[in-house]
N, C-alpha and C positions, 0 to 999 in steps of 0.2 A: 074606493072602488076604482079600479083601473081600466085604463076607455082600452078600446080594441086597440086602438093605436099604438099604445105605450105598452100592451102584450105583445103585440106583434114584433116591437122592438125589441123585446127581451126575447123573445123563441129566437129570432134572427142572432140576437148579438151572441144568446147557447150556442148556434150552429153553426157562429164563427168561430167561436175559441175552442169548438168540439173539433171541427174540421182542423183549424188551426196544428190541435196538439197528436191529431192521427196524423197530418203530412208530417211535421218533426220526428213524430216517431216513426214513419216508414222511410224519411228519410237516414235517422240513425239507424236502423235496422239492415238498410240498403249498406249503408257504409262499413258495417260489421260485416255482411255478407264481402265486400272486397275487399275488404280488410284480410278474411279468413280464405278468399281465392289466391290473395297477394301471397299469404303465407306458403299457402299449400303450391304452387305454383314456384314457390323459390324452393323448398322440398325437394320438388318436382325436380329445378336444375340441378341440385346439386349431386343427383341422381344422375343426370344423363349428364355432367362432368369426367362419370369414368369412360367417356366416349374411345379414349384411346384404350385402354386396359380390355373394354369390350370387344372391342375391332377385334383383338391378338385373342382373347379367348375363345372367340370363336374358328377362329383359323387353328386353335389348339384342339377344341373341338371335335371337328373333324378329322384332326392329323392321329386325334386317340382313339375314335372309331377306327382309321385305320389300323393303328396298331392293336385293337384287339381282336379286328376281322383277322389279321395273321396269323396273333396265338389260335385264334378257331380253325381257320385251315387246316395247320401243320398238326395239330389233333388230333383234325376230321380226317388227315391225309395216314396217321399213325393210327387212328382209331385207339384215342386216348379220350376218356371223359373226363377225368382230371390228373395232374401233376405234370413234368417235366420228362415222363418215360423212367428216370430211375426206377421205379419200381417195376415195372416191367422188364429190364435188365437184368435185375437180383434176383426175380423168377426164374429169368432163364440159365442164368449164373450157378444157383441153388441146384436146379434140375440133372446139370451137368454128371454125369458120371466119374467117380473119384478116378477110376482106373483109367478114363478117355480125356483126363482134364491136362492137357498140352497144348502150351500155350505158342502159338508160331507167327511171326512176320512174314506178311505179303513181300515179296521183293518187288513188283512192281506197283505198292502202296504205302504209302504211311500208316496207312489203317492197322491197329491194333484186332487178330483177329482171333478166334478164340473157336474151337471144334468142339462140337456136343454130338449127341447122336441125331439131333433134325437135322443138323447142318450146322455153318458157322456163323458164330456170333456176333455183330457188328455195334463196339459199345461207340463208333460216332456216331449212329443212326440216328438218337435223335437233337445232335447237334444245330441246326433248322430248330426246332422246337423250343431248344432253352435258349437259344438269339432272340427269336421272338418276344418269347415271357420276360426276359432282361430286356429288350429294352421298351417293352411294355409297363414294367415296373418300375424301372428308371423315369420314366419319364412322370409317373405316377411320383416318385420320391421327391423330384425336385420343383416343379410345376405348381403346385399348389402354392408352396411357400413363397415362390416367386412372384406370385399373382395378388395374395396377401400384402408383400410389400408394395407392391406396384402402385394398389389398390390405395394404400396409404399413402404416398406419394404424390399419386396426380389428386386425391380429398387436399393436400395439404398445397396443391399448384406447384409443383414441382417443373421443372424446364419440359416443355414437350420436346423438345428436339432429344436432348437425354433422353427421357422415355421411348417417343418413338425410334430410334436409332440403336440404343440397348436394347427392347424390345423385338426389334427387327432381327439384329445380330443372331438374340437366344433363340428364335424360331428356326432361323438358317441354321444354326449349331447344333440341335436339337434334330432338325433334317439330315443333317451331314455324319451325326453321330450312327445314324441306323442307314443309310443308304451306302456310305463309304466306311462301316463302322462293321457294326455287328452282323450286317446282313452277309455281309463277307463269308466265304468257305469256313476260315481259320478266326474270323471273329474278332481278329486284329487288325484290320486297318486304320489308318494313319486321319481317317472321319471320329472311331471310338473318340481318341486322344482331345482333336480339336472341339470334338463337341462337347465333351465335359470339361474343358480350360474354359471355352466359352461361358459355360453354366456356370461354372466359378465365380468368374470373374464380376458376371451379373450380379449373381449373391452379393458380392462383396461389394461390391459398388452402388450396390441397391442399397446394401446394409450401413454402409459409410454414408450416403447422402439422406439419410432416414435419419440417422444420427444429429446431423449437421442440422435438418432443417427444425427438428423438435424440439432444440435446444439453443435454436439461432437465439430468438429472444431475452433466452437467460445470459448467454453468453455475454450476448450486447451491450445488454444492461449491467451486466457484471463488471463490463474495462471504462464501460463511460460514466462511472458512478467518481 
């Protein structure tokens, strides 16, 4: 039979090695928990990495807003719901009277003009309108792909100075191609030209160091074997 005493020591000495094995174990549980903060929190940076590529897309952003607020305008200003106005043109074109269909040059314009019985025909009219949508879509064509690479680039640590310097560039040239570009009367200015050499050039140099750095490794390894 066992005296109170030598029970007592036994409930006690339970209550240590019970206590004992709950602090270990909330100590392990504590350490899986930052363990699994530690994880998610490098996650985290490797996310906010693309700090530079973000910067520029949001600046692109906004510059695409603009460029579609203008296709709306020039539209809303021709009262077109959709297209470029060609087909609005071929209506009136089509309407034309065969026997009234003579075609004459303004002498004090360039303008191609063309007589029906409302009056005459004006096929630059909505020249404004297909600048807009061109280079609305242009910049749709190339932009994404650009961003793609970029995005690739700085995941892989690629020079920031390259990046942001290229980056820079293609937003200036991208600027330059619609405000000294298409925006233009004639749609030829000497902006078109620079801003699509620019976009070029980025591609390709985007493309050529994507190249280079994905393959550094194998390369390396391949001449020092």
């Amino acid at each position: 039979m066992l005296s109170s005493r030598e029970l007592l020591y036994i409930i006690a000495s339970g209550c240590a090695v019970c206590c004992s094995n709950f602090i270990n174990g909330l100590s392990t549980s504590c350490n899986t928990v930052l363990r699994i903060r530690a994880i998610v929190n490098i996650k985290k940076k490797k996310f906010i990495m693309l700090q530079i590529l973000g910067t520029f897309s949001a600046i692109w952003g906004f510059y695409y807003i603009y460029l579609s607020l203008w296709v709306v305008k020039e539209r809303s200003r021709h009262q077109i719901n959709i297209g470029d106005g060609t087909l609005q043109l071929i209506e009136c074109l089509v309407n034309i009277d065969k026997n009234n269909n003579k075609k004459e040059e303004n002498d004090n314009s360039n303008k191609l003009i063309i007589s029906n019985d409302s009056g005459p025909i004006n096929v630059h009219k909505y020249n404004r309108l297909i600048a807009a949508i061109r280079s609305h879509s242009n910049f749709n064509e190339f932009i994404p792909l650009i961003a793609i690479l970029s995005a690739i680039l700085e995941l892989q640590n690629a020079n920031t100075i390259y990046l942001i310097v290229s980056l820079s560039l293609l937003t200036v040239g991208r600027i330059i191609y619609v405000a000294f570009g298409t925006a233009n009367p004639n749609m030829r200015g000497w902006g078109r030209h620079l801003g699509i050499i620019i976009t070029f050039l980025t591609i390709l140099s985007h493309s050529i160091y994507l190249l280079y750095s994905s393959n550094y490794h194998s390369i390396y390894s391949h001449f020092n074997k």
